[in-house]
SEMARSE-408292 format. One record per residue (C-alpha): residue in one letter; x, y, z. Coordinates in steps of 0.05 Angstrom, whole numbers, plus 5000, padded with zeros to 4 digits. Last residue first. Example, Ala and Ser with C-alpha at 12.3 -4.5 7.8 and 13.67 -1.06 7.14 Angstrom:
BEGIN
S527349795143/A524649105156/
***
This chain:
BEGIN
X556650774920/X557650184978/X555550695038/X549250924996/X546650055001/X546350095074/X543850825076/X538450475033/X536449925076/X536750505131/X532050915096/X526850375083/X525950225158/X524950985176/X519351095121/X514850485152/X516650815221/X514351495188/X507951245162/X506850825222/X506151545259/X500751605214/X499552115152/X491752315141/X492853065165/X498853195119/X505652935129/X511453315083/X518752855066/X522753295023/X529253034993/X535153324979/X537953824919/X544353574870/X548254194859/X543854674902/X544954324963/X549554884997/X544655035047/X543455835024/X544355574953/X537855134968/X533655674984/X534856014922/X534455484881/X526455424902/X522254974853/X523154304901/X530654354892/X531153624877/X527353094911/X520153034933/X517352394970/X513051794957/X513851034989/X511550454955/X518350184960/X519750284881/X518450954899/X522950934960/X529750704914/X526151344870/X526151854916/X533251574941/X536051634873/X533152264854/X536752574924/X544152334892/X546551904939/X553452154972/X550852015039/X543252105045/X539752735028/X534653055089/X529153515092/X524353475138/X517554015130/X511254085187/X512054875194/X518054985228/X518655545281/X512555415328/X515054755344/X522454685352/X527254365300/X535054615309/X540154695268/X536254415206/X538054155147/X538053335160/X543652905148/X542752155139/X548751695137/X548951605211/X541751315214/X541051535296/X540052225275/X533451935237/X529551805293/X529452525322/X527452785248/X522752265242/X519252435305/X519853175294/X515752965232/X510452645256/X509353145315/X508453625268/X503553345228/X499353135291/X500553865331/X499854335258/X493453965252/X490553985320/X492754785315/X489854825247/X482654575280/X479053905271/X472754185237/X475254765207/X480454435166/X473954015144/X470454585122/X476854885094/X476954265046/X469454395021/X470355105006/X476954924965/X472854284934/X467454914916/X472655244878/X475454764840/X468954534816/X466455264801/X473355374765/X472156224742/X469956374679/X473456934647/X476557514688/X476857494761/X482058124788/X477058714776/X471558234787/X472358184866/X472358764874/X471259404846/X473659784789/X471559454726/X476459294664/X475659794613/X471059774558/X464859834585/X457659564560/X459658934598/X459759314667/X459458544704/X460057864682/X466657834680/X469557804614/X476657954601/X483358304632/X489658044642/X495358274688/X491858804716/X495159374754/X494659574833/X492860134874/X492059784944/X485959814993/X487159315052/X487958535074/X487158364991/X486657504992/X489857224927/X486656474930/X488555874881/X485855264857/X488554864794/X489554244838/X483754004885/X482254244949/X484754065014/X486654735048/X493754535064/X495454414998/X490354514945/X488255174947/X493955494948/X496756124971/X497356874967/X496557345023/X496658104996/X496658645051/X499158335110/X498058705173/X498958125210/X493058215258/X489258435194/X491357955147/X489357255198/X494056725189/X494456155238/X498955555214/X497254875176/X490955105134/X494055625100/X502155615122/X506155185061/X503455635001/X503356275043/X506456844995/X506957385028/X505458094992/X507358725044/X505959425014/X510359905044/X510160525082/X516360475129/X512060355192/X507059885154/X512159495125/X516759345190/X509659235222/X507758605172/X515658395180/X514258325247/X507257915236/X511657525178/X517257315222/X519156775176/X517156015190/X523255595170/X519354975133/X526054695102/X525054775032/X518255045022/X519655635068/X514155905116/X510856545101/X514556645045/X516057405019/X514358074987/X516658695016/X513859284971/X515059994950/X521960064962/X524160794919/X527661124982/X530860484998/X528959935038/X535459525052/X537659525121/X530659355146/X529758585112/X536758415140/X535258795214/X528558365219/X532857765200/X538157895250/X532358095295/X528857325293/X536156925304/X533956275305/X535056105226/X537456695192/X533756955134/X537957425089/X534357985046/X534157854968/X533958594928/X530258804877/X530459234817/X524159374772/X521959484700/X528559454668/X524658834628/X530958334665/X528558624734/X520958474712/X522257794690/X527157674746/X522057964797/X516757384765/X522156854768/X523656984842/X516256914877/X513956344846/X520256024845/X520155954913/X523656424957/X528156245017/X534256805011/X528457345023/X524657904979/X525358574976/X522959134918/X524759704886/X521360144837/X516760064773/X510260214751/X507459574757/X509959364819/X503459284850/X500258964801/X505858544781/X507858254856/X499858104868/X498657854797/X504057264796/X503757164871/X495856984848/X498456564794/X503456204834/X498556084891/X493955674840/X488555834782/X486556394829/X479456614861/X480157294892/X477057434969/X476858184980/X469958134962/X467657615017/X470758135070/X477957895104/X479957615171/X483556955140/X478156425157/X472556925151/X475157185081/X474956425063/X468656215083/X464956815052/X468556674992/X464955934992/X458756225006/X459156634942/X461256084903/X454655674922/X450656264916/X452756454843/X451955704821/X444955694849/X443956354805/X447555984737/X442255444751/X436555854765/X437256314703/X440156984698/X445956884667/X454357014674/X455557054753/X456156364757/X456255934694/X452255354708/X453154674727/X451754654798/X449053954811/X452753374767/X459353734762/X459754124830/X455753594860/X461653074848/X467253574864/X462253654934/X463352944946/X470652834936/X471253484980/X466753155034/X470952525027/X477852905058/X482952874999/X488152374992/X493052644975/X494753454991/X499953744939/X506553914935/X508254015004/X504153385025/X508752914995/X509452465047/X504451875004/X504451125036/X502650634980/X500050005000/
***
């Protein structure tokens, strides 16, 4: 039986009430929200509708500030474009995904933007505060960051970083991929402007499902523009939210899994989450110093500072190779530089990555035992490559 710890990725399985409620979406509410006046496009409507209401409750925002995304990369995508549209300056961290960097490259290379990447330091909460600080310029218009890294699950001091913005006048974008559903985020206590993420990680929806939450009034650009239902006779792009940012049809079935999956978040609390998935992997991390040949990336692993992330390589083996010896053990994990180069410089594993092992609610202590057994049959084998 296969045992999935790729939870970082992507959430598998999903909870039954979001298998059920992809089924109604299709078979039940088939129309085109927001697009005709007939019952079924109006039943749609509501359904969405509650669904944003969910969300903006869950995060501390109003229903319209809630923006439906293909994924987090797409909402980082029009969050960091929108607001940077007209140029300036910009800081990011050492731990960035992909998602984050390739966009300010694209808009660096353009001569659109500069930026500059702030240093994280693991345990040391003011040295990073004092990184972060000791570049704004006079032309810094934005912070944009993780809220926990992808890598190694560092957790970044985003409600300081949150006032470091506000006191200097900046717009703060954080990108919270690995922290919605796992760790408590709320915009307006953390005075975070634009909260990106996924709707099919921690949240429990399926893949293709995003959410770019506004926490206050911003002037920001477009990155596409289209149908929305609303002011057709008009040219322009409307004004107000949430259509400004939603153009063409929007992915009812997606969507409603997303409402679905934060329903069962709900249900048995992010702190009972964070506690199990946690737990699982502190174990394996405690477990695994006793396997010589595996190293793990962390100098320390406390709770409250790691969201629930191992990474590990071991010996020499190239981190593919143990992915797949575990593969063909029924066991799945990430290898490689899991989208974020960046992050992986800062550990000096850039040249051949390390592996990711990521619980999710459904994992078992087993799971990790199970995990543990395989490892040393391969450390085993890694000390006669």
């Amino acid at each position: 039986m296969m045992i999935y710890l790729d939870n970082a990725a992507t959430t598998f399985p999903k909870p039954q009430n979001v298998v059920k409620s992809v089924v109604e979406a299709i078979k039940i509410y088939g129309g085109n929200p927001g697009r005709s006046g007939h019952s079924l496009s109006m039943r749609t409507s509501e359904q969405i509708f509650h669904v944003r209401e969910a969300v903006g409750e869950f995060f501390g925002v109003s229903p319209e500030r809630v923006v439906f995304t293909s994924n987090c990369s797409h909402a980082l995508n029009m969050a960091i474009k929108g607001v940077m549209a007209s140029g300036g300056h910009i800081i990011t961290s050492t731990l960035e995904h992909n998602s984050v960097m390739r966009p300010l490259f694209a808009m660096k290379r353009k001569g659109i933007i500069d930026y500059d990447c702030a240093m994280v330091y693991e345990g040391d909460l003011e040295a990073t505060l004092k990184s972060f600080a000791s570049l704004i310029r006079p032309n810094t218009k934005a912070i944009v960051c993780t809220h926990a890294s992808n890598v190694t699950g560092l957790i970044l001091p985003v409600k300081e970083l949150g006032e470091l913005c506000r006191q200097a006048g900046l717009t703060f974008i954080v990108d919270g991929a690995q922290s919605a559903g796992v760790l408590p985020v709320n915009l307006q206590e953390m005075k975070i402007d634009i909260f990106c993420t996924a709707g099919h990680k921690g949240l429990y929806g399926t893949t293709g499902t995003g959410l770019m939450l506004l926490g206050s009034d911003l002037e920001m650009d477009t990155i596409m523009e289209g149908g929305t239902g609303s002011a057709s006779s008009l040219p322009q792009q409307p004004d107000f939210l949430p259509d400004r940012f939603e153009s063409g049809t929007i992915n009812t079935v997606g969507i409603l899994s997303v409402g679905a999956g934060l329903h069962y978040v709900s249900g048995i609390g992010i702190s009972r989450i964070y506690e199990h998935e946690f737990g699982l992997c502190r174990y394996f991390y405690e477990q695994a110093a006793s396997i010589p040949q595996i190293k793990t990336y962390h100098y320390y692993f406390e709770k409250g500072r790691f969201a629930p992330i191992v990474l590990f390589n071991v010996g020499n083996m190239p981190s593919f190779d143990v992915v797949a010896a575990l593969n063909a053990r029924g066991i799945c994990v990430r290898g490689g530089l899991h989208c974020a180069p960046s992050s992986h410089r800062t550990l000096n594993t850039e040249q051949g990555g390390a592996v990711r092992v990521s619980p999710s609610a459904f994992n078992t202590k087993r799971d990790m035992m199970n995990l543990l057994r395989e490892l040393k049959q391969i450390a085993k084998y890694s000390d006669k490559t």
